[in-house]
N, C-alpha and C positions, 0 to 999 in steps of 0.2 A: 504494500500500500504506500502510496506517495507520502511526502512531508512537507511542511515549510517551516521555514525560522524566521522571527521576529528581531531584528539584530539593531540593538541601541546601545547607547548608554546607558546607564543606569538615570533615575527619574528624569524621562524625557518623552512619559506618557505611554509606554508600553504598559502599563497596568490594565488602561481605558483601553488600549486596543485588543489586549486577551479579555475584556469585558464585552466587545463587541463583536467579536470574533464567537464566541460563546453563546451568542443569541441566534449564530446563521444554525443552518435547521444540515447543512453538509459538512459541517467541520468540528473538529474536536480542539476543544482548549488547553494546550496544557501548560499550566503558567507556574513559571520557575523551580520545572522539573531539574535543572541542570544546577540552578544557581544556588539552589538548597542543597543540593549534593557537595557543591563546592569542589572542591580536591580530589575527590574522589567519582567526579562523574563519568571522567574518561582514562580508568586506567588503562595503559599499554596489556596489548598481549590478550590472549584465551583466558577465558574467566569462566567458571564454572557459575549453576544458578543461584546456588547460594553466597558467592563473592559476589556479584552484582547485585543480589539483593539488598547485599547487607550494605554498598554505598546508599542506596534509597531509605533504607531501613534503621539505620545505627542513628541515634543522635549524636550530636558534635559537641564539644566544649563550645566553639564560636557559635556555632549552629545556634547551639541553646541561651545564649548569653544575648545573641544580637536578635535572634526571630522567637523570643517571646511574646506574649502581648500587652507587659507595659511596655517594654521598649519598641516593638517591628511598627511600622506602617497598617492599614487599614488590610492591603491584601494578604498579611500573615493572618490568614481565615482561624484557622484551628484555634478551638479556645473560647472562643465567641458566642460558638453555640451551648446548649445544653445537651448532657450524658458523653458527652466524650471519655473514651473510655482509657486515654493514654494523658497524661502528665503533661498538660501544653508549655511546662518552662523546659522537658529535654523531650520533648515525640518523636518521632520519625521524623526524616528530612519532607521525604512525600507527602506528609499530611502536615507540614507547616503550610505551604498554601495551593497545591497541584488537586488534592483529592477535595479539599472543601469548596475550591474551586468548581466542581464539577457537581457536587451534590451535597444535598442535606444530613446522608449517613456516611460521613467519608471513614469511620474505621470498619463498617462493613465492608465497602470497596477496596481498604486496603487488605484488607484479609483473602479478598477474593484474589486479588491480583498477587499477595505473597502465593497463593496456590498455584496461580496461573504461572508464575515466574517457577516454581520448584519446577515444572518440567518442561524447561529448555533444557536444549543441550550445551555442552563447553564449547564457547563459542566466544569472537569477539566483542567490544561491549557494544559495539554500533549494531552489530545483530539483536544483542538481547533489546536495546532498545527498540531497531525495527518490528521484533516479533510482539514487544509489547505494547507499544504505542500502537501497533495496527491491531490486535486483538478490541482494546482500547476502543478503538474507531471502530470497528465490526459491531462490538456488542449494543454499542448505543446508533447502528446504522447511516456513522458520519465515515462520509469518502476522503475527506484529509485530514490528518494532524496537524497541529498547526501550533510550536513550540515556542516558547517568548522567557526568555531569563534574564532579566540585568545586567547592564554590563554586557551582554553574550558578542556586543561588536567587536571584540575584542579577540574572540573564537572564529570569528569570520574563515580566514584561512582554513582551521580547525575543521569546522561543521564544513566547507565545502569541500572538504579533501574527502571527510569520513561519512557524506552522504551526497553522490553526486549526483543523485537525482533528484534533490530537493531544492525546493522553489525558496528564493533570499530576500527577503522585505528589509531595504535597510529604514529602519524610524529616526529622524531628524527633527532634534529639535531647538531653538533658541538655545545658544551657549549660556550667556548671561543668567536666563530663567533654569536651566537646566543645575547648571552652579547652584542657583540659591536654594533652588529644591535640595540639592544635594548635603546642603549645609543642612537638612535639618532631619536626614536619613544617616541612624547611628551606624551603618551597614557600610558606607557611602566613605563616612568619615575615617574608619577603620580602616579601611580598603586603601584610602589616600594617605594614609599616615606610614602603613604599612611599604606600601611602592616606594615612600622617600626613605624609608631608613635602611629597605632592603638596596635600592639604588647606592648607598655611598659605602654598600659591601658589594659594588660590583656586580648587585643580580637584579634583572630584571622583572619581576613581576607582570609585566602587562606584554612579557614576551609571546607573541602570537603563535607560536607554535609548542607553548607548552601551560597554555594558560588551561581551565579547568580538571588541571592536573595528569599533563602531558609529561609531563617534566619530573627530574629526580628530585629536585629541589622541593617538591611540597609535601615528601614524605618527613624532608629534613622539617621544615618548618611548624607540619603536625605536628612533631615531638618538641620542637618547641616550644609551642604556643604554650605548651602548660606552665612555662614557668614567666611565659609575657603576662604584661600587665593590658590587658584587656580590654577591660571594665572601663578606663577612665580615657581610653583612644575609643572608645564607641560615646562615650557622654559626654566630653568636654568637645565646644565649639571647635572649628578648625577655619584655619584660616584661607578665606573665599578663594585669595590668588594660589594657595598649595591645589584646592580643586579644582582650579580652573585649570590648572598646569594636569590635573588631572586624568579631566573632559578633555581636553586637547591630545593629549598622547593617545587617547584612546580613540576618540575621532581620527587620528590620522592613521593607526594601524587597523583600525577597520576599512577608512579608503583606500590606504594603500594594498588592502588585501584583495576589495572589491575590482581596482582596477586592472588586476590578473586576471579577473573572469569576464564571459562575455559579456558585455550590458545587456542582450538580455534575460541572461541569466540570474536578474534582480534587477526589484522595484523599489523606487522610492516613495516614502509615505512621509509626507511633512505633518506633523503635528499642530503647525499652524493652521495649515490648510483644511487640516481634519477637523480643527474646531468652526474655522469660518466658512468651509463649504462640505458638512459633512457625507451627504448623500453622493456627490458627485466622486468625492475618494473612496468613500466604502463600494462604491461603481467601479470603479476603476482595480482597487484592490480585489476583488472578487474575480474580475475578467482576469487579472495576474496568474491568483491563485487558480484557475480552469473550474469554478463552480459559479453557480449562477445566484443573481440579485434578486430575492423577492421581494417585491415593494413592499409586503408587511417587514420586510428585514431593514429594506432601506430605513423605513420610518419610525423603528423602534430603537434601531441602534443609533438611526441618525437623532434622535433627543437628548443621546446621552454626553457628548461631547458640549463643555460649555464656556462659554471663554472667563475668565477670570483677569483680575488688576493683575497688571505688570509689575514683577517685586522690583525689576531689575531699573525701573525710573525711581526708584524710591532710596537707590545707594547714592551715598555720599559724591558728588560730582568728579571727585580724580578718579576713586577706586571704579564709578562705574566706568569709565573712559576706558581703562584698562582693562577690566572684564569684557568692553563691548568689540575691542579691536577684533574683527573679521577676520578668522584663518582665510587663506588665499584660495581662489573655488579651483586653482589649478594643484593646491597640495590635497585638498578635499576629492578630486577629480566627482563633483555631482552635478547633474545634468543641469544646464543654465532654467 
């Protein structure tokens, strides 16, 4: 069964768009199946079912620290509801927000799909994903998956090596507004505090070919983390121009990844544009993905995008000057 990916930055409106995506009656949502996984989403090499499972399955130190529900954002679902039957400050990665996203009993569903995973065979992980995600999309009678994680532009390379038959949505949005959101995602902060201290030991982090844990380097850093301090790189403020140096490193290894591939082998979806002409993007996005628009779809997803005040006219006159400077649309390479 076919796939696509959602490939942004981190809060630049990929939320609203696996919410919209959610409502088409042909595709299946799965929203931050990868990015909850973290580290562990793509290890190298043949994996048996229960090694695969247990990246989806285990909770994390980080995991549990940053995707609880006083600290995550609105879309870490789990928790929220009533009778949840797992411990929403360390649950599975899965059901921080991929299963609640989908339904109202998400530890039923994961039980199902721990059975459904115990009999694959040893296999690569992009297989166990393919056979999972498309069961996934069978049982609920949707013809494509259609995966959205955080951050995941940064995997571009990544997901088009390890799935080349899958359709690439790159989401773009406002640098400046994209920053400030960022500043107030504890996930966000962490992520950009961590790049710079790992950067001046000479390693990379937002290196595109071993990010979601590609790399030997995040087995090292797992054993680390337990003796990092945490807790106060997720909850104290960060400063606007470290994320903005952020959002840029990661916007440019995302385009630089996109423009190895064919263009049309990926669409772009501006966020802007989503919010001021919704129906005509979710039109457009739909023809991409090869499924069709039903006007009860146009109409019900086109309500949900809504435009909101600018933070970014609200920053002090120097710092916004320098947040708003334009990466160059030839380092970006996106279509005029």
């Amino acid at each position: 069964m076919a796939g696509a990916f959602i490939l942004g930055s981190a809060r630049c409106g990929s939320t609203l768009v696996s919410d919209l995506i959610r409502l088409h009656p042909e595709l299946l949502s799965l929203s931050e199946v990868f990015a909850t996984a973290g580290a562990r989403a793509f290890p190298p090499g043949q994996l048996s079912a229960l090694d695969f499972w247990r990246g989806l399955a285990e909770p994390t130190r980080i995991g549990a620290l940053a995707g609880n529900p006083l600290r995550a954002p609105r879309e870490f679902l789990y928790g929220r509801q009533q009778g949840n039957r797992h411990d929403p400050f360390r649950c599975p990665p899965l059901l921080q927000v991929a299963l609640p996203h989908l339904t109202d009993a998400p530890d039923d569903l994961f039980d199902q799909l721990a059975a459904e995973v115990a009999a694959h065979p040893r296999q690569s992980v992009t297989d166990h994903y393919r056979q999972l995600f498309g069961a996934m999309a069978m049982a609920r009678n949707r013809r494509l998956w259609v995966e959205r994680s955080g951050g995941s532009l940064v995997a571009t390379r990544t997901l088009a090596r390890l799935f080349p038959e899958a359709r690439l949505v790159l989401l773009t949005r406002s640098g400046p507004e994209t920053v400030l959101s960022m500043s107030d995602y504890p996930a966000t902060r962490l992520a950009a505090r961590m790049w710079q201290r790992m950067r001046r030991l000479g390693i990379d982090l937002l290196d595109p070919d071993s990010h979601y844990g590609r790399g030997r380097i995040w087995r090292v850093l797992q054993a680390l983390s337990i003796a990092m301090p945490v807790t106060p790189m997720l909850d104290r403020s960060a400063d606007p121009l470290l994320l903005a140096r952020f959002w840029s490193a990661m916007m440019i290894r995302g385009a630089q990844a996109l423009a190895t591939l064919p263009r049309a082998r990926w669409h772009h979806l501006s966020y802007e544009a989503l919010i001021a002409t919704p129906e005509p993007e979710l039109a457009a996005l739909a023809l991409y993905l090869g499924v069709s628009a039903p006007a009860g779809w146009l109409r019900e997803a086109g309500a949900l995008p809504v435009s909101r005040p600018s933070r970014a006219d609200r920053l002090a006159p120097l710092r916004g000057r320098v947040l708003s400077r334009p990466a160059p649309r030839a380092m970006l390479r996106l279509p005029p």
